[in-house]
N, CA, C, O and CB atoms as a CASP TS submission, in Angstrom:
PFRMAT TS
TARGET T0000
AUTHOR 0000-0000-0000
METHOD Language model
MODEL 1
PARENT N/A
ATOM      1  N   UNK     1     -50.552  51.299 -54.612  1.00  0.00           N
ATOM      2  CA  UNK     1     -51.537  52.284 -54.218  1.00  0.00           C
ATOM      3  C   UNK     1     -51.476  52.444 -52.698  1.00  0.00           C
ATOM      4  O   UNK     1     -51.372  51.499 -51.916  1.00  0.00           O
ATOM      5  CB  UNK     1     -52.966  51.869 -54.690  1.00  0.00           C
ATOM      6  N   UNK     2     -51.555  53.812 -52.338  1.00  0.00           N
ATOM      7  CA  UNK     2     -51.443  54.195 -50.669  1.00  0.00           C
ATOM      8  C   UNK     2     -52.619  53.607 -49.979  1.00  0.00           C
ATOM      9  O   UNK     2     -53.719  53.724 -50.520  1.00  0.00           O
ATOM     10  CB  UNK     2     -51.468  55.920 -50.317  1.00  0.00           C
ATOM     11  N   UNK     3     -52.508  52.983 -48.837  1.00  0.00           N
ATOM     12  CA  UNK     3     -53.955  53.469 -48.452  1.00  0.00           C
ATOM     13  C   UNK     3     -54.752  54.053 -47.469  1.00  0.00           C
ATOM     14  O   UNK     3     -54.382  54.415 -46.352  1.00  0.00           O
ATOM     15  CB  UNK     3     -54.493  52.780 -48.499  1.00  0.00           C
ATOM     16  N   UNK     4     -55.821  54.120 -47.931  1.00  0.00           N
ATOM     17  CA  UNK     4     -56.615  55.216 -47.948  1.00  0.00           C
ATOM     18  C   UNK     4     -57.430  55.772 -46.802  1.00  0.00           C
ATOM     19  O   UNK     4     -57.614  56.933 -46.437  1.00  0.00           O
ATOM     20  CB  UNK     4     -57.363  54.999 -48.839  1.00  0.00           C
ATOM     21  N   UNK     5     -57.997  54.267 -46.200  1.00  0.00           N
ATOM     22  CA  UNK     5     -58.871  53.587 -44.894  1.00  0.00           C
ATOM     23  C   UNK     5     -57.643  53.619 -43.474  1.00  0.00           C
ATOM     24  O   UNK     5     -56.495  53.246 -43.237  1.00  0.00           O
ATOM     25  CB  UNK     5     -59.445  51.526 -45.388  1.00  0.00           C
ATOM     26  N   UNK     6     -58.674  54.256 -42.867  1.00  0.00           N
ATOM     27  CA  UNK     6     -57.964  53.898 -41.605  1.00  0.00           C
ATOM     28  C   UNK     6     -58.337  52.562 -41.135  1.00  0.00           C
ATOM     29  O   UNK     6     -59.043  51.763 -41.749  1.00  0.00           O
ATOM     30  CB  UNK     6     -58.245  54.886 -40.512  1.00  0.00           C
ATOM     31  N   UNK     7     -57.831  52.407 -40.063  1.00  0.00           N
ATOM     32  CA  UNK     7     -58.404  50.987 -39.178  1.00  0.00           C
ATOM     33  C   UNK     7     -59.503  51.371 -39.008  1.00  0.00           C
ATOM     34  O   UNK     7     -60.348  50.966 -39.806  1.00  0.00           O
ATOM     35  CB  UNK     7     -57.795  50.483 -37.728  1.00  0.00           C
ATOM     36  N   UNK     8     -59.868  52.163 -38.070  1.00  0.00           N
ATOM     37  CA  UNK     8     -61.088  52.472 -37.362  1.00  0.00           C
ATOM     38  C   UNK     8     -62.100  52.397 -38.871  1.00  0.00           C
ATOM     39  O   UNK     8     -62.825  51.406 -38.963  1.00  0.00           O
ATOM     40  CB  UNK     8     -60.993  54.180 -36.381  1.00  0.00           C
ATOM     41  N   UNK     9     -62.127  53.138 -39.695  1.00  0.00           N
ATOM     42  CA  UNK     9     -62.973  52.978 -41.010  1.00  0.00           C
ATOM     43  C   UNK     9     -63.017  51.841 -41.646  1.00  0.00           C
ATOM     44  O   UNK     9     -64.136  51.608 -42.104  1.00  0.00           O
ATOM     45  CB  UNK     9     -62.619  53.781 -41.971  1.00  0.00           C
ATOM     46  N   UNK    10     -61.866  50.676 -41.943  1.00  0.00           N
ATOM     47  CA  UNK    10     -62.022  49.828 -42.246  1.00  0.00           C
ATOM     48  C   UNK    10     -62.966  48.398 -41.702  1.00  0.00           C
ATOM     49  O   UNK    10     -63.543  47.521 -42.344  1.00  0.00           O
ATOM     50  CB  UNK    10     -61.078  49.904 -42.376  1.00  0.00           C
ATOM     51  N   UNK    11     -62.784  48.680 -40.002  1.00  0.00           N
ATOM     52  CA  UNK    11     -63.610  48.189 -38.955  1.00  0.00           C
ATOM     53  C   UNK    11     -65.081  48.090 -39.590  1.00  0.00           C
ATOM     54  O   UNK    11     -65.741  47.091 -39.879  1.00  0.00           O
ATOM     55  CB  UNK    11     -63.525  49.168 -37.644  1.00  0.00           C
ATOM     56  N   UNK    12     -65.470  49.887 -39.748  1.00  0.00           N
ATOM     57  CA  UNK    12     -67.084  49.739 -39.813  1.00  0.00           C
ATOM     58  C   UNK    12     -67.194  49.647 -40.894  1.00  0.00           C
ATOM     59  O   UNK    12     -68.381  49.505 -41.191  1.00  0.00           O
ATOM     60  CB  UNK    12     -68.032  50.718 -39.342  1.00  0.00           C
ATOM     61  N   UNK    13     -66.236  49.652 -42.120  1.00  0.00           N
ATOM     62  CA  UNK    13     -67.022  49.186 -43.165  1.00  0.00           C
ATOM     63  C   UNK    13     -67.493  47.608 -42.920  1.00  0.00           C
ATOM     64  O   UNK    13     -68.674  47.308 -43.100  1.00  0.00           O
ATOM     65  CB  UNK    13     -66.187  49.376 -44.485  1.00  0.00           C
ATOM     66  N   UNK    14     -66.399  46.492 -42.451  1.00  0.00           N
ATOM     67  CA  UNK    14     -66.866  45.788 -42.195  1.00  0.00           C
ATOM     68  C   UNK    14     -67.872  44.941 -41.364  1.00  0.00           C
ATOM     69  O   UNK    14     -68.337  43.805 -41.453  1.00  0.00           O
ATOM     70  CB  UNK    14     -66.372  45.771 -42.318  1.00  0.00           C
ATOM     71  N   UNK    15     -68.025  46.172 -40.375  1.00  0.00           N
ATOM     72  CA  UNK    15     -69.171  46.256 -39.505  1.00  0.00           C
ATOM     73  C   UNK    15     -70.819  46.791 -40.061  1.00  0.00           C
ATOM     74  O   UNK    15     -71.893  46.357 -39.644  1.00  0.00           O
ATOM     75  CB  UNK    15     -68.632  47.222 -38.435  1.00  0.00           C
ATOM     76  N   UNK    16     -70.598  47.859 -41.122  1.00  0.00           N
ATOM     77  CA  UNK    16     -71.981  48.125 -41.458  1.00  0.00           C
ATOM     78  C   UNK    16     -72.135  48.267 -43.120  1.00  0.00           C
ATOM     79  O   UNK    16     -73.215  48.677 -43.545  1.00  0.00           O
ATOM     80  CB  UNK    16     -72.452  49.507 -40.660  1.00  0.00           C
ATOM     81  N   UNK    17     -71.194  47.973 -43.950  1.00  0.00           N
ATOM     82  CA  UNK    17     -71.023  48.162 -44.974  1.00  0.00           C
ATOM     83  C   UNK    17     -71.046  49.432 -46.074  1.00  0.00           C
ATOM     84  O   UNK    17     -71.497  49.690 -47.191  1.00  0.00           O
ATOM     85  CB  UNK    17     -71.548  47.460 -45.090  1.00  0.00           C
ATOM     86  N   UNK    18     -70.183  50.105 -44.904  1.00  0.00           N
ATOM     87  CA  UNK    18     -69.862  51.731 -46.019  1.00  0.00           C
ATOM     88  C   UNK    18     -69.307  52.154 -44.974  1.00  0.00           C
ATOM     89  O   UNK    18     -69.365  51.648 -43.854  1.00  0.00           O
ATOM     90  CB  UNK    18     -71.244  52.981 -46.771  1.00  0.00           C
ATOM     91  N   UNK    19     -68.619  53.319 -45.381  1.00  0.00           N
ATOM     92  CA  UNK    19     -67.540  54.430 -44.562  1.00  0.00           C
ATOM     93  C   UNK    19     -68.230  55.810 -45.095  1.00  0.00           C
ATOM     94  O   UNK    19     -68.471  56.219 -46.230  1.00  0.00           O
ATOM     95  CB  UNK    19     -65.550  54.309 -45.125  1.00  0.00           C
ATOM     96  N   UNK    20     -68.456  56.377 -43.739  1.00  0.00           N
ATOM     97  CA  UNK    20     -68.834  57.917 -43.855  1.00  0.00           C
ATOM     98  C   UNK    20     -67.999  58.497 -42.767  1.00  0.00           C
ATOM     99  O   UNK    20     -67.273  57.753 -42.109  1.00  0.00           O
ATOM    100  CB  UNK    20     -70.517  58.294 -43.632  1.00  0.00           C
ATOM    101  N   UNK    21     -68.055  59.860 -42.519  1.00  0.00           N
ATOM    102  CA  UNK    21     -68.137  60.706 -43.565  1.00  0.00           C
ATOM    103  C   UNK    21     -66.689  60.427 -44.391  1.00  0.00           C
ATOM    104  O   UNK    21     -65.694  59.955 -43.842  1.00  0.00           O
ATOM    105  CB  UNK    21     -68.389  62.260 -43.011  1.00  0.00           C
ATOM    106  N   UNK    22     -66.771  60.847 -45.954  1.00  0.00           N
ATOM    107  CA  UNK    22     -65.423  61.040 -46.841  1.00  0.00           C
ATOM    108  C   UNK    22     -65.323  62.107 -47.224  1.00  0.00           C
ATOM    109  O   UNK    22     -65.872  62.304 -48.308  1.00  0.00           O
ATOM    110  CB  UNK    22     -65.220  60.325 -47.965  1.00  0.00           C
ATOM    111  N   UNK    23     -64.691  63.161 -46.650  1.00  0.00           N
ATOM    112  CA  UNK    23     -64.230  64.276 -47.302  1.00  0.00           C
ATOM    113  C   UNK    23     -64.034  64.759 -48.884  1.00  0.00           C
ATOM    114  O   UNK    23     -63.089  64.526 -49.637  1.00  0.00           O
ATOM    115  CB  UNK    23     -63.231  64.297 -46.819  1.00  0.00           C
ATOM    116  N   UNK    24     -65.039  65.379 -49.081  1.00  0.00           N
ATOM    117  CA  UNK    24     -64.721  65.492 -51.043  1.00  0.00           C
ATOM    118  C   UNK    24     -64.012  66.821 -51.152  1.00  0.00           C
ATOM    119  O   UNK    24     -63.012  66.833 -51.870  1.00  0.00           O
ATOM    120  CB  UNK    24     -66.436  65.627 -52.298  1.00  0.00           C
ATOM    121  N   UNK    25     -64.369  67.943 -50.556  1.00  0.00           N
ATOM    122  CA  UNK    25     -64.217  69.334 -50.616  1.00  0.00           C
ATOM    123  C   UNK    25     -63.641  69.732 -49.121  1.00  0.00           C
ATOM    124  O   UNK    25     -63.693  69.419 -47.932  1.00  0.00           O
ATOM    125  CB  UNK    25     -65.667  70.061 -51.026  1.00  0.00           C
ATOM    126  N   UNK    26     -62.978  70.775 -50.185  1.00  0.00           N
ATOM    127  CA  UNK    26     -62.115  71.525 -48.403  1.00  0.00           C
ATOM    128  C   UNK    26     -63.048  72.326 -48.260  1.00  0.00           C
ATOM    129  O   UNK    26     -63.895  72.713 -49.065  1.00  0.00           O
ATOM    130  CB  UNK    26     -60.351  72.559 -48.278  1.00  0.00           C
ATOM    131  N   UNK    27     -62.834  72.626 -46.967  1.00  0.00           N
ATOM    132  CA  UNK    27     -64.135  74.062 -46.131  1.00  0.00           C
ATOM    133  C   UNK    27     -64.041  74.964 -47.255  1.00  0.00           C
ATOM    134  O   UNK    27     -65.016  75.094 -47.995  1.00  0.00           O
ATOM    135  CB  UNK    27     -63.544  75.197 -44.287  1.00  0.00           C
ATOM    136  N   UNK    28     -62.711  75.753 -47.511  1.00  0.00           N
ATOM    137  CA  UNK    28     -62.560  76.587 -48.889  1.00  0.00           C
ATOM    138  C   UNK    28     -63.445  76.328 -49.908  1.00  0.00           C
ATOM    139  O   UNK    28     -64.155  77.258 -50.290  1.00  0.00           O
ATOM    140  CB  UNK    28     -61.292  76.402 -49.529  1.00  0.00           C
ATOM    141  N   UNK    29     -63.553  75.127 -50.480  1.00  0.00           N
ATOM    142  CA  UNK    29     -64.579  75.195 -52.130  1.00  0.00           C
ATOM    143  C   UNK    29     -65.782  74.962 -51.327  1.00  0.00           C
ATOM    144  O   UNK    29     -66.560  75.594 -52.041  1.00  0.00           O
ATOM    145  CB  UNK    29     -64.319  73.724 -53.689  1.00  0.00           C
ATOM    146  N   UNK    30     -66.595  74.469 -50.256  1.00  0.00           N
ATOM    147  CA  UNK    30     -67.209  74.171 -49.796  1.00  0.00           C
ATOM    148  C   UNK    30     -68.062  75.591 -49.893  1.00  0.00           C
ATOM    149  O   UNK    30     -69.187  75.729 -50.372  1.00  0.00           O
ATOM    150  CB  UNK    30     -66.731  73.497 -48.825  1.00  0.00           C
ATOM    151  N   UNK    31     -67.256  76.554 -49.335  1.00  0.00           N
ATOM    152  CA  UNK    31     -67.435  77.899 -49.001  1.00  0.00           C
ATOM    153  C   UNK    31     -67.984  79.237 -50.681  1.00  0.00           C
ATOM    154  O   UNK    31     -68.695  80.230 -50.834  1.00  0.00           O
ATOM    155  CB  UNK    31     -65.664  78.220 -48.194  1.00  0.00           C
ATOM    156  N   UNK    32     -67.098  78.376 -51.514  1.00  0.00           N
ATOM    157  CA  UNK    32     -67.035  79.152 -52.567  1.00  0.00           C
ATOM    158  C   UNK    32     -68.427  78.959 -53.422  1.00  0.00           C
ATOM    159  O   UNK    32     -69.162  79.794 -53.950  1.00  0.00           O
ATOM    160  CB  UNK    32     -65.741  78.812 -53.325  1.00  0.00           C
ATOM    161  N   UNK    33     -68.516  77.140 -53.329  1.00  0.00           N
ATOM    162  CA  UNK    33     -69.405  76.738 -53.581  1.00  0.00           C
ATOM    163  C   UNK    33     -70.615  77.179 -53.363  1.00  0.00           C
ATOM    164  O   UNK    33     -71.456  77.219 -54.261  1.00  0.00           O
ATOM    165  CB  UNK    33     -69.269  75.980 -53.329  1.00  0.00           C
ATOM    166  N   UNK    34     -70.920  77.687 -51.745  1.00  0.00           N
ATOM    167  CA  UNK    34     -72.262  77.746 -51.184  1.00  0.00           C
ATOM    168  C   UNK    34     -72.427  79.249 -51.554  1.00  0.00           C
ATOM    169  O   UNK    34     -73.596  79.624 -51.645  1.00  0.00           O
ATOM    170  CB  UNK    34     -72.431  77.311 -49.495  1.00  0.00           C
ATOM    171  N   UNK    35     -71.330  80.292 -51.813  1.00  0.00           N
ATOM    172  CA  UNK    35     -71.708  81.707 -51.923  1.00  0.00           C
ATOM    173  C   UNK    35     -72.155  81.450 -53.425  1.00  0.00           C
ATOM    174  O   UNK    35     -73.140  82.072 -53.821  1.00  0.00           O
ATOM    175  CB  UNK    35     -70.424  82.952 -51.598  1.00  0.00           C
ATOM    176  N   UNK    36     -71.642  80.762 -54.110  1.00  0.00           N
ATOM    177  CA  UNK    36     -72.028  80.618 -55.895  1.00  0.00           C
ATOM    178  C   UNK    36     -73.436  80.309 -55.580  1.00  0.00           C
ATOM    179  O   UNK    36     -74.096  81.293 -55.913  1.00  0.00           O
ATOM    180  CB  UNK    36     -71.137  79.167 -57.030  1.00  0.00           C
ATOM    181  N   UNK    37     -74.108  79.497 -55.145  1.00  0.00           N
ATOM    182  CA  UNK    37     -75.537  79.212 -55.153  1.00  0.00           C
ATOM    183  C   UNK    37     -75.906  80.132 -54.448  1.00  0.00           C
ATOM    184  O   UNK    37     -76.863  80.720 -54.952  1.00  0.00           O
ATOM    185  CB  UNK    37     -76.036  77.964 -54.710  1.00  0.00           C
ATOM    186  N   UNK    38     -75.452  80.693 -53.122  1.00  0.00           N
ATOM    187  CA  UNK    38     -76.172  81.757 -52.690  1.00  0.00           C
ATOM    188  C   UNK    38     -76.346  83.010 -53.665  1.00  0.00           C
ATOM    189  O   UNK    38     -77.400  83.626 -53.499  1.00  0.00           O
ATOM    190  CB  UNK    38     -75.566  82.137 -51.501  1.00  0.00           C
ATOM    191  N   UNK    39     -75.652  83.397 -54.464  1.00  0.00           N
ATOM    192  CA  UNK    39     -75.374  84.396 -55.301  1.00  0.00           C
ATOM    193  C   UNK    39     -76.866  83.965 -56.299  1.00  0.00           C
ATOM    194  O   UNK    39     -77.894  84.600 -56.538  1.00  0.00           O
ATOM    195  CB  UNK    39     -73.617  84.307 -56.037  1.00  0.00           C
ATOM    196  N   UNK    40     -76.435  82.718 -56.670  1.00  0.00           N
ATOM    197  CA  UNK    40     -77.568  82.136 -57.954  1.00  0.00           C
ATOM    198  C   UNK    40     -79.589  82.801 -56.786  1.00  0.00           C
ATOM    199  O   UNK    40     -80.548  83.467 -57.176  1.00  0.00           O
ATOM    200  CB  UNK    40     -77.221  79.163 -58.192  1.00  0.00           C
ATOM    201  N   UNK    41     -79.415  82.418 -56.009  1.00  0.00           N
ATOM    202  CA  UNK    41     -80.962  82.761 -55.608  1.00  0.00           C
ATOM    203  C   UNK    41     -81.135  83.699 -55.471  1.00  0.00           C
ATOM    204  O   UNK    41     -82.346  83.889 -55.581  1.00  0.00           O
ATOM    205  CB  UNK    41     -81.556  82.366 -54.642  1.00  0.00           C
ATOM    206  N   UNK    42     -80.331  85.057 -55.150  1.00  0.00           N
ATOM    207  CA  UNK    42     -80.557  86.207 -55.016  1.00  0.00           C
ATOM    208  C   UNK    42     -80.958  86.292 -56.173  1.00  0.00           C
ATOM    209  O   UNK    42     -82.163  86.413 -56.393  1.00  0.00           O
ATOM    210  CB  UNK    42     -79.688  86.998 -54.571  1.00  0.00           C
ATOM    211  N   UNK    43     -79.822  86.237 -57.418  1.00  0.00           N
ATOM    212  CA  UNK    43     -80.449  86.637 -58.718  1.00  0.00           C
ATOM    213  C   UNK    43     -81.707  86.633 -59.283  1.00  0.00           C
ATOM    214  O   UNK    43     -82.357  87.424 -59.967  1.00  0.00           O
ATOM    215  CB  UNK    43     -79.991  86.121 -59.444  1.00  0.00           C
ATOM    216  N   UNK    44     -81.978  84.893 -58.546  1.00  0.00           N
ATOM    217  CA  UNK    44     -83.139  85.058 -59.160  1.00  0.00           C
ATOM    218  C   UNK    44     -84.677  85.359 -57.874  1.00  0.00           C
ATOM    219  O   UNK    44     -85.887  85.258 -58.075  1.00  0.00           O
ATOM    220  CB  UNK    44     -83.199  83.569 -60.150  1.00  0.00           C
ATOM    221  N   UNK    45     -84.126  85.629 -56.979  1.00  0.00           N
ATOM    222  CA  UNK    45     -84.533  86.559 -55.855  1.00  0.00           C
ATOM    223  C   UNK    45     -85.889  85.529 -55.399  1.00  0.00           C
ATOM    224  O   UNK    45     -87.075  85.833 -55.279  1.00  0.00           O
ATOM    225  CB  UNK    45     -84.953  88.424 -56.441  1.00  0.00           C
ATOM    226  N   UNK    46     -84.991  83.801 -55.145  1.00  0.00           N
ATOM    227  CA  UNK    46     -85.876  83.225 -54.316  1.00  0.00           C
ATOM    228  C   UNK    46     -84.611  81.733 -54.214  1.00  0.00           C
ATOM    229  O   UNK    46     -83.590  81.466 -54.848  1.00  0.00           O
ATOM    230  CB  UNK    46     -87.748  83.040 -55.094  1.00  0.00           C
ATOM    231  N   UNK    47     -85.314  81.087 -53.140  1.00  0.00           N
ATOM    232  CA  UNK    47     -84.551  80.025 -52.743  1.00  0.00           C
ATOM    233  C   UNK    47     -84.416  79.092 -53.761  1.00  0.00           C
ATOM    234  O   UNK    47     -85.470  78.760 -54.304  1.00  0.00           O
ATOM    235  CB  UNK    47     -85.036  79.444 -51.636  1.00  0.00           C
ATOM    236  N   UNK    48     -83.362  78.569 -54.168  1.00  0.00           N
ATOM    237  CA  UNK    48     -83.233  77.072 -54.731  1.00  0.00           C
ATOM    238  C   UNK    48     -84.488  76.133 -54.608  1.00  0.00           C
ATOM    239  O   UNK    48     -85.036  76.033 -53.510  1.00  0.00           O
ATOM    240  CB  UNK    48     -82.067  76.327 -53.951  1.00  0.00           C
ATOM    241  N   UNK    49     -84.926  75.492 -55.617  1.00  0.00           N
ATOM    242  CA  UNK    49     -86.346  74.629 -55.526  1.00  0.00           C
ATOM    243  C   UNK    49     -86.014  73.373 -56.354  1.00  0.00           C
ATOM    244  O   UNK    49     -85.013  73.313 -57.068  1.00  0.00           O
ATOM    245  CB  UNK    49     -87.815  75.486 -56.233  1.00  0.00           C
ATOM    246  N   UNK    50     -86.967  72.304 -56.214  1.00  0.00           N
ATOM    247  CA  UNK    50     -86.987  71.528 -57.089  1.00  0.00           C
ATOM    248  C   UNK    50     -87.280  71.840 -58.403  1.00  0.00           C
ATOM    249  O   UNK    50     -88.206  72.609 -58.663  1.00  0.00           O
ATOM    250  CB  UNK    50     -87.592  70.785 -56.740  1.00  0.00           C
ATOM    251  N   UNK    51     -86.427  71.204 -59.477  1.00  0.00           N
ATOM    252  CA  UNK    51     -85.373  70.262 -59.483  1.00  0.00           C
ATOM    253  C   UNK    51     -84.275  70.541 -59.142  1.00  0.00           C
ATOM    254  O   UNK    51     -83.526  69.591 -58.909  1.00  0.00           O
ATOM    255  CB  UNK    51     -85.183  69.790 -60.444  1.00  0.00           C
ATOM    256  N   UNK    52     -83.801  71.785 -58.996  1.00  0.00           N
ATOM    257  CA  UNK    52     -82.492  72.569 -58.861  1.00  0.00           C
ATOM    258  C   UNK    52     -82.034  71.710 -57.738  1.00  0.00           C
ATOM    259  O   UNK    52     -80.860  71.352 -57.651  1.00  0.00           O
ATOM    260  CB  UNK    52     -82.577  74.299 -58.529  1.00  0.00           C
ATOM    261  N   UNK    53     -83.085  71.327 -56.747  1.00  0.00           N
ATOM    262  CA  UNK    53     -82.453  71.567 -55.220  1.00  0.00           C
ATOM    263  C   UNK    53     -81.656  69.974 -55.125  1.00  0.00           C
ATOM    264  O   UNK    53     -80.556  69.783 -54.607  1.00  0.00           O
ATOM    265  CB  UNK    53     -83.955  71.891 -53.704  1.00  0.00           C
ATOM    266  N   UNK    54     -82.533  68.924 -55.770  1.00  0.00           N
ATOM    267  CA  UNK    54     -81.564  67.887 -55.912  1.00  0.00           C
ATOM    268  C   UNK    54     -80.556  67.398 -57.003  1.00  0.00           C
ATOM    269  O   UNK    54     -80.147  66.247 -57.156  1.00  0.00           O
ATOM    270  CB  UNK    54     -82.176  67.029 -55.734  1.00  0.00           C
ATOM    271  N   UNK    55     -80.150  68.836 -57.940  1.00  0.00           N
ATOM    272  CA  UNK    55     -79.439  68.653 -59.065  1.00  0.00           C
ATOM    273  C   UNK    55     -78.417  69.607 -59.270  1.00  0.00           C
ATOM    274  O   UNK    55     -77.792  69.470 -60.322  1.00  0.00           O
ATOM    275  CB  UNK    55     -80.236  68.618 -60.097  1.00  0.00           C
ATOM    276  N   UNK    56     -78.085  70.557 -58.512  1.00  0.00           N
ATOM    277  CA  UNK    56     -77.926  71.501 -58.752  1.00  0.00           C
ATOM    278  C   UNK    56     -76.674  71.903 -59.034  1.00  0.00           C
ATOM    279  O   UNK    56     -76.342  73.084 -59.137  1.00  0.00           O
ATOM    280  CB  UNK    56     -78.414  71.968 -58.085  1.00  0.00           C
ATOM    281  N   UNK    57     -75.586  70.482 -59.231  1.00  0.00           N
ATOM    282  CA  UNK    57     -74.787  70.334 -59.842  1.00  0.00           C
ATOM    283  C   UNK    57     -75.139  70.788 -61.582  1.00  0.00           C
ATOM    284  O   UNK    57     -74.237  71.181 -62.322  1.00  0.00           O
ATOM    285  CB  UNK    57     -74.456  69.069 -59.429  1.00  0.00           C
ATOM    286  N   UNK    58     -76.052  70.701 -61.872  1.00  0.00           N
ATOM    287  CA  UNK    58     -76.555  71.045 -62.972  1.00  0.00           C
ATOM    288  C   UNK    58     -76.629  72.604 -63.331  1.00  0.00           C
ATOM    289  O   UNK    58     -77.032  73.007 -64.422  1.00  0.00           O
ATOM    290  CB  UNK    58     -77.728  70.456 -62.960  1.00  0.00           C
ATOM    291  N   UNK    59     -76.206  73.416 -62.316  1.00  0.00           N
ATOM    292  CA  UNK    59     -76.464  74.796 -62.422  1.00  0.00           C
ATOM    293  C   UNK    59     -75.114  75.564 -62.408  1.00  0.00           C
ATOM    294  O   UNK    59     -75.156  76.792 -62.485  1.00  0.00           O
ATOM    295  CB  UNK    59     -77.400  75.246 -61.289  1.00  0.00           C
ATOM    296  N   UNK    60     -73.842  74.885 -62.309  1.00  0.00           N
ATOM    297  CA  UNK    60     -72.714  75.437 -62.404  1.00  0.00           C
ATOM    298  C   UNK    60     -71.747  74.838 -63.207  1.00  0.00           C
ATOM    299  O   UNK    60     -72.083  73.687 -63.487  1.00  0.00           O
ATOM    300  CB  UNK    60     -72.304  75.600 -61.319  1.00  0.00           C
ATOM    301  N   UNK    61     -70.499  75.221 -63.768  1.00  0.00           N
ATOM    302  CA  UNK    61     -70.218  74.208 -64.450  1.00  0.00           C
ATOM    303  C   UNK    61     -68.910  74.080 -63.445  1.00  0.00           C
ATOM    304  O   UNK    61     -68.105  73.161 -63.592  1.00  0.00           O
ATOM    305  CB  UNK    61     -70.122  74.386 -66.131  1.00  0.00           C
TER
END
């Protein structure tokens, strides 16, 4: 297996116990992503709310 950690990241994990930030998404889906939810509130012609707002993986497939 390659790996993954740089030095510098491996450092603070062992310094604070976790590595941030980790890149999940490129700016691209990031982008596609945020117009899909932006699209979703227009529709329904108000902002994202709870529960949506901390689930809202739940709203796309």
């Amino acid at each position: 297996m390659p790996k993954l950690l740089s030095e510098a990241q491996e450092e603070g994990y062992g310094r604070d116990g976790y590595v941030s930030p980790i890149d999940v998404l490129t700016s691209d889906e990031v982008k596609v992503f945020r117009q899909e939810l932006e699209d979703w509130e227009n529709q329904r012609g108000q902002a994202i709310d709870f529960p949506e707002k901390s689930k809202s993986y739940l709203l796309f497939n």
